[in-house]
C-alpha positions in Angstrom: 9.5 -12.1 6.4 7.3 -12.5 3.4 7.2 -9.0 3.0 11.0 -8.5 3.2 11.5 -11.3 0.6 8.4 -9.5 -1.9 9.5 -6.2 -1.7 13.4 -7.8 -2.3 11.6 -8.8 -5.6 10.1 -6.0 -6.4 13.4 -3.9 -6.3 15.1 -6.6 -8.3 12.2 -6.1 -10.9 12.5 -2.2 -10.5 16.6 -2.2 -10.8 16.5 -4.4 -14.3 14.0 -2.3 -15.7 15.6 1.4 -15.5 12.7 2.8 -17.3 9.7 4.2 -15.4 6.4 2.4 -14.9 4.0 4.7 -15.0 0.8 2.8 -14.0 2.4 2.1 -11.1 3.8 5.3 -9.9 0.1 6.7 -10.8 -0.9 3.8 -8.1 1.1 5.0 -5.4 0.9 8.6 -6.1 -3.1 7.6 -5.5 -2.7 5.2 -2.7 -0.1 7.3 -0.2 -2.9 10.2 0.5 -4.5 7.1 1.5 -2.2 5.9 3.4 -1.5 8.6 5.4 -5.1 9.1 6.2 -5.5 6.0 7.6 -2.5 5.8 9.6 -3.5 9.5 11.4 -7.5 8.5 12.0 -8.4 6.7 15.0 -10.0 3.5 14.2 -13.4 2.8 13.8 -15.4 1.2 15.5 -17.2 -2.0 14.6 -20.5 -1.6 15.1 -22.7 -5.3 15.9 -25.0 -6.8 12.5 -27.4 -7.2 14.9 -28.2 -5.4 19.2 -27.2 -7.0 21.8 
Protein backbone atom coordinates (compact mmCIF):
# COMPACT_ATOMS: atom_id res chain seq x y z
CA UNK A 1 0.00 0.00 0.00
CA UNK A 2 2.70 2.50 0.83
CA UNK A 3 4.15 1.96 -2.32
CA UNK A 4 0.89 2.41 -4.37
CA UNK A 5 0.25 5.74 -2.40
CA UNK A 6 4.42 6.94 -3.15
CA UNK A 7 4.46 6.20 -6.51
CA UNK A 8 0.65 7.96 -6.76
CA UNK A 9 2.86 10.91 -5.63
CA UNK A 10 5.45 10.69 -7.62
CA UNK A 11 3.25 10.77 -10.93
CA UNK A 12 1.37 13.71 -9.40
CA UNK A 13 4.88 15.42 -9.05
CA UNK A 14 5.92 14.09 -12.61
CA UNK A 15 2.32 15.24 -14.34
CA UNK A 16 2.70 19.04 -12.87
CA UNK A 17 6.15 19.32 -13.97
CA UNK A 18 5.92 18.53 -17.92
CA UNK A 19 9.56 19.19 -18.25
CA UNK A 20 12.11 16.48 -17.97
CA UNK A 21 14.22 15.69 -14.97
CA UNK A 22 17.24 14.68 -16.00
CA UNK A 23 19.05 13.51 -12.93
CA UNK A 24 16.50 11.29 -12.53
CA UNK A 25 16.08 9.73 -15.78
CA UNK A 26 20.16 9.41 -15.62
CA UNK A 27 19.13 7.32 -12.23
CA UNK A 28 16.98 4.92 -13.74
CA UNK A 29 18.66 4.65 -16.96
CA UNK A 30 21.66 3.49 -14.31
CA UNK A 31 19.58 1.48 -11.98
CA UNK A 32 17.36 -0.85 -14.52
CA UNK A 33 20.62 -2.84 -15.83
CA UNK A 34 20.61 -3.26 -12.30
CA UNK A 35 17.59 -4.29 -11.86
CA UNK A 36 17.32 -6.69 -14.25
CA UNK A 37 20.44 -8.42 -13.15
CA UNK A 38 19.27 -8.98 -9.96
CA UNK A 39 15.95 -10.21 -10.78
CA UNK A 40 17.57 -13.06 -13.38
CA UNK A 41 20.63 -14.18 -10.83
CA UNK A 42 19.82 -16.80 -8.31
CA UNK A 43 20.40 -15.53 -4.88
CA UNK A 44 23.32 -15.79 -2.94
CA UNK A 45 23.97 -17.42 -0.39
CA UNK A 46 24.71 -16.08 3.00
CA UNK A 47 27.63 -17.45 4.11
CA UNK A 48 28.05 -17.67 8.42
CA UNK A 49 30.55 -14.63 10.22
CA UNK A 50 31.85 -17.27 11.99
CA UNK A 51 31.88 -22.00 11.33
CA UNK A 52 29.65 -23.82 12.71
Amino acid sequence: RRWNEAWAEFKRAQAESPAPDRPLQWYLRRLEPLCLQMATEPTPVAEPLVPL
